[in-house]
N, C-alpha and C positions, 0 to 999 in steps of 0.2 A: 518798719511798722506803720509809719504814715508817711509811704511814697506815693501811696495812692488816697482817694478822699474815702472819709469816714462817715458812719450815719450814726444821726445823736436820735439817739432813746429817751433822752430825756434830761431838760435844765432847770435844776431847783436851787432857792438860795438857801445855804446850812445853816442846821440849827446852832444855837447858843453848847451843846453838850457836843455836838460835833465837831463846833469849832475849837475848841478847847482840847477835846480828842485828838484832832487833824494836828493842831501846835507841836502835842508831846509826840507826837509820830513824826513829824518832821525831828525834832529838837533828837528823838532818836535816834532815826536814821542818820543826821546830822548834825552831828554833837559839837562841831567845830563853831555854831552857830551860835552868837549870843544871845542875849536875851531881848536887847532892844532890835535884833535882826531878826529874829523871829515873829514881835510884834510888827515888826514892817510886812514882813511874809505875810502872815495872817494878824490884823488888823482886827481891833475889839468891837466894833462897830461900822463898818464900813462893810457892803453888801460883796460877800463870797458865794459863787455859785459853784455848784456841783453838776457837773457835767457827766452822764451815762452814756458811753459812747461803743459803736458796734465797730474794728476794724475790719480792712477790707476782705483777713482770711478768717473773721467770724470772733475774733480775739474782746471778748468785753474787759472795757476800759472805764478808770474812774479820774477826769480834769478837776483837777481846784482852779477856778478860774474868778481872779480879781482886776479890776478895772478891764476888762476886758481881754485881757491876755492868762493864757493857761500856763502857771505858776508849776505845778506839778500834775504829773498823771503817775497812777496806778494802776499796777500790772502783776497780776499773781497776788498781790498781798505784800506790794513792795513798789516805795515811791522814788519817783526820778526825776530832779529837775529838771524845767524844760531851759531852752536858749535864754529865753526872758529871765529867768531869775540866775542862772552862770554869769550875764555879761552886769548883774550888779553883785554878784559873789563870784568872781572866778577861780578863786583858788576853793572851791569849793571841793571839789573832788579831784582826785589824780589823775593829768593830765597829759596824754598822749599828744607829738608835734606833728603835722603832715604837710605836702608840698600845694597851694592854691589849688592847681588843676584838679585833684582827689576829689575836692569838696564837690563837684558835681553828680560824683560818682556815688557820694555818698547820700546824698539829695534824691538820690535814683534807688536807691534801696541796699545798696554794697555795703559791705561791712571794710573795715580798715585793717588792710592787711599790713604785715609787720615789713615787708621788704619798702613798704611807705611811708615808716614811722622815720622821721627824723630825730636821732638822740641828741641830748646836749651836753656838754663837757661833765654836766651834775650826774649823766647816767639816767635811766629808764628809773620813772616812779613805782615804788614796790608796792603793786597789787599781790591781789589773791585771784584763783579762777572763779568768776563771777561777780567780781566786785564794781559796783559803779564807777563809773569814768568817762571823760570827755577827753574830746578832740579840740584842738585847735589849730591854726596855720603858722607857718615862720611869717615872724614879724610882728605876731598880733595874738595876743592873751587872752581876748575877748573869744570863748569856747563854741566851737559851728556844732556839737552833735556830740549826742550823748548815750550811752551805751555800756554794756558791761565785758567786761576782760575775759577774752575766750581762754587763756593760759596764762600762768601766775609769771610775774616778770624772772622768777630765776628759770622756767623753762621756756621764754622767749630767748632768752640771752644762749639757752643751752641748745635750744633750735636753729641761734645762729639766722634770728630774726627772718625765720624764711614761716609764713603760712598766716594763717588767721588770727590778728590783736585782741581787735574789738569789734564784739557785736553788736554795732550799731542801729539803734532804737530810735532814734529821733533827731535831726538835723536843723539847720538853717536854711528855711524858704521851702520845707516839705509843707504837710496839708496841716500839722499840729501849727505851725509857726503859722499860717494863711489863718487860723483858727485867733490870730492876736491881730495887734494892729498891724502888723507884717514894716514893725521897724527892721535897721540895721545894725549890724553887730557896734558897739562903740570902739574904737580904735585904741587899745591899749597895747603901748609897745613892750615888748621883752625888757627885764630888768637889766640895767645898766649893765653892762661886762659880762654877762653872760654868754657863751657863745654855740656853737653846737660842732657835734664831733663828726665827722666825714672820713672812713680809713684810718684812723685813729691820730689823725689832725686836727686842732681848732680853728673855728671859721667863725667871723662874726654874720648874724641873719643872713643881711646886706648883700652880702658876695656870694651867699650860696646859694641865693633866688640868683642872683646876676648869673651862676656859674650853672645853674639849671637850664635855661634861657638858652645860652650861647650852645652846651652841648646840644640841645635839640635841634637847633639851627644847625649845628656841625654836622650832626647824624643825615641831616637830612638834604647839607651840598654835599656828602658823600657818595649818599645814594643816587640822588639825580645824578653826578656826572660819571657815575660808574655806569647807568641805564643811556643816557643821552649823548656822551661826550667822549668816552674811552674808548679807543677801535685796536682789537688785537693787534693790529700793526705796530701800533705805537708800544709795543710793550717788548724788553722791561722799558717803564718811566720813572723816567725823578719824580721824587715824591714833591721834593719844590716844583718840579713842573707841574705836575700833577695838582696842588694847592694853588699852585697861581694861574695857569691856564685853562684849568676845571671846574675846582669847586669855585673860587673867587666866582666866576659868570653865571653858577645855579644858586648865587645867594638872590633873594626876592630883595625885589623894589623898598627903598626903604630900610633896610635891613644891612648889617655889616661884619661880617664874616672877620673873628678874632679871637684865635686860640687860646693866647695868652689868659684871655677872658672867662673858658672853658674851667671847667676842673681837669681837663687832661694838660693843658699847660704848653705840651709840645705836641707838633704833629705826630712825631714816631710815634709818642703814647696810643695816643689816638688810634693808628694804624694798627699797632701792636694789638689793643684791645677789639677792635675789628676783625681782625685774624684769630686770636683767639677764642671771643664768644659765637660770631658768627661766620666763620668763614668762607667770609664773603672776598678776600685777597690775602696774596703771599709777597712779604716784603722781606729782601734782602738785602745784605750790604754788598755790591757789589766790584765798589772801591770802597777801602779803607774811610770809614766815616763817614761815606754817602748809600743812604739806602735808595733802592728802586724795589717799585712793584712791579714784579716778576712774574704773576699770573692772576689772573681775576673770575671768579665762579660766576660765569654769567650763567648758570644754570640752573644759581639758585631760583627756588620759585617765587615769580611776580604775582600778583593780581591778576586776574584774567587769565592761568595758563590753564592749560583743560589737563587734566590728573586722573587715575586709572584707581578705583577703589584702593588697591592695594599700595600703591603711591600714596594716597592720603593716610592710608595705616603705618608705613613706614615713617614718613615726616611731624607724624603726632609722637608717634613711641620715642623717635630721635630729640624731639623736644622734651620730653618725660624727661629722658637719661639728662640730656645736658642741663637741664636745670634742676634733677634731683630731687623729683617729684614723687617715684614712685613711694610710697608708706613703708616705711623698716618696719612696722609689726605686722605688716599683713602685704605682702607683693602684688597680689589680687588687687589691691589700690590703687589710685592716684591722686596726692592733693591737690585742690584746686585751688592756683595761685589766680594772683589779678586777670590775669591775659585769659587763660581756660574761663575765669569764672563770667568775662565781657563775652568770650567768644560761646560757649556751649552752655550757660545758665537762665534761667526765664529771671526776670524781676522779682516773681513768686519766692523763688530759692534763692536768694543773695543772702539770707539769714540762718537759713537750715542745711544746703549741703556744700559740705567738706570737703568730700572724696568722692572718687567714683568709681566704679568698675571699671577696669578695661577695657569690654564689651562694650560698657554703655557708651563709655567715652567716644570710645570710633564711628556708635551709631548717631550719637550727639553732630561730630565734625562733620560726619558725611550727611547728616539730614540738614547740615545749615548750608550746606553747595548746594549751587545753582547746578541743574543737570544742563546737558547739553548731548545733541547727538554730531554723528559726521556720516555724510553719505558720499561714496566715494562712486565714481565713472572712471572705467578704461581710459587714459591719456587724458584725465582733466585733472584740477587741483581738486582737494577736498570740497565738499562746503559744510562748513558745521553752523549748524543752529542753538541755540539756545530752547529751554523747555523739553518736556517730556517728548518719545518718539512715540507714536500709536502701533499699535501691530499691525502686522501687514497681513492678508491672507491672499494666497499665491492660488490659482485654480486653474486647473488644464483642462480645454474640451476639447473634442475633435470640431471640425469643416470640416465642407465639399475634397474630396480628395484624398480623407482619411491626414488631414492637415491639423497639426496640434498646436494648440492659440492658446496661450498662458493669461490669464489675467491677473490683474496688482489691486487691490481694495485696500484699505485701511480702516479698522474698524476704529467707531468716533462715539 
């Protein structure tokens, strides 16, 4: 809603019957609120303005805006706190957890999807669909973004946490928050002993930021030394060899490669889960309680590999399936989880679609590739280019001699 900047229509300060109006509409909407917290809210004497504001897709808004930061905004005929008044009432609305990194995403105009929601040992707060609600980070109480409940928590829990949480409406450090004095969140930690659940294990904050961290770093000397370092020859390999004379040398400067530290614990894990989600290698035991990898798909596709329409239709669908995207009430569909919604959605749509055709999808993936052509010569290598190819127009005349002379043009 405000990822992008908004234009003001107009700044008046409220009247006495307004202000008094605005009170019982908060005190409504937020019943949890007392009486001396609502006069802090709105203040009997102390200068409230009313802020008329146009968003960026034509959306009229109404800011209460006191000392200079916007307190709450309305939308439809319904108020939402903003950052500024959560991080002095944070228990203010029910509260969904998510991992740092998100928060950018969310900043950007994405909604919070549920494969992001970190649970705590307490269980997911029971909303309703539509109901007000924030976000927040592990580690820290103090709520980044606020938004209402795209499905009610018993058919999140029933979806098996897979699609769209919350419809994120306003964030921390978007154009509503620029619109205040653009403080920062206060640092309130999670309640003593609380912890959060991971696979239906407890984990205190602490370890499970530590255990985010380390898997990425993991994911990613895997990947290097499987592209830069593994040569068909060497294979099968010990997977200890493999960990100590591969990935250990693609860990970056600085940085220290330690599984223990992971959430997968052990290498096999690790491996195991590799082989499973993306089959990217095949590990076997091939003495008794030593495994090796035994073959490695170096053909899955990289970055940069030039792909045949029907190749991009294949490796999108095969994504569908394995991640279980297609729509059970309607097959024509696909939900759009985080990854489609980065890869195939404008900024505009991070709030409004869901799903997509099929059709649309493929034409989505393929209009986000780079084209590229290849022009090939008798006995030479290819050479491909990058960008569109022009058409050629080929034309034959005669010469002296009844001699036929082809010409090459390309129309520009």
């Amino acid at each position: 809603m405000f990822a992008r900047q908004f234009r003001v229509r107009s700044n008046t300060a409220i009247k006495g019957s307004d202000r008094r109006k605005l009170k019982a509409d908060i005190s409504a909407a937020f019943p949890s609120l007392t009486a001396d917290e609502l006069t802090e809210l709105v203040p009997n004497k102390e200068e409230l303005n009313v802020v008329k504001i146009y968003a960026h897709k034509g959306d009229a808004l109404t800011l209460y805006v006191l000392h200079k930061n916007p307190l709450f905004f309305e939308l439809e005929k319904r108020l939402y706190p903003t950052v500024y008044v959560l991080w002095r009432y944070p228990a203010l609305l029910p509260t969904f957890r998510t991992w740092p990194p998100v928060l950018q995403k969310l900043v950007g105009g994405a909604d919070l999807m549920l494969p992001g929601v970190v649970v705590p040992s307490s269980g997911l707060p029971e909303v309703k669909r539509g109901d007000c609600c924030s976000v927040t980070l592990v580690n820290n109480r103090a709520p980044v973004a606020v938004g209402s409940a795209a499905v009610s928590s018993g058919e999140m829990r029933s979806l098996g946490m897979k699609g769209r949480g919350v419809c994120v409406l306003h964030a921390y450090m978007d154009n509503l928050w620029a619109f205040g004095d653009k403080s920062a969140p206060p640092s309130l930690p999670d309640a003593e002993g609380e912890g959060l659940e991971v696979n239906g294990e407890e984990y205190e904050a602490d370890d499970i930021e530590e255990e985010e961290i380390m898997d990425a770093l993991l994911l990613r000397c895997f990947l290097h030394a499987l592209k830069s370092k593994v040569k068909k020859s060497e294979l099968p390999l010990l997977t200890s060899t493999f960990l100590r004379n591969h990935m250990f040398s693609c860990c970056p400067s600085g940085t220290q490669l330690d599984i223990k530290k992971s959430s997968y614990k052990k290498l096999s894990k690790f491996l195991q889960a590799m082989q499973k989600q993306h089959n990217l290698v095949r590990v076997r035991e091939l003495t008794k309680g030593v495994e090796s990898i035994v073959e490695v798909d170096w053909k899955n596709r990289e970055k940069g590999t030039i792909l045949q329409p029907e190749e991009v239709r294949h490796i999108v669908t095969e994504y569908v399936k394995n991640n279980e995207l297609v729509d059970e009430n309607n097959k024509n569909y696909v939900t759009i989880n985080p990854t489609l919604c980065d890869c195939l959605l404008e900024k505009s749509e991070y709030q409004e679609v869901e799903s997509l055709k099929w059709d649309d999808l493929f034409s989505r993936a393929l209009g986000r590739m780079q084209e590229c052509y290849q022009v090939v010569y008798p006995g030479h290598a290819p050479i491909r280019k990058k960008g569109h190819m022009e058409p050629i127009d080929i034309s034959v005349a005669s010469r002296g001699s009844n001699k036929k002379v082809r010409t090459f043009t390309t129309t520009t």
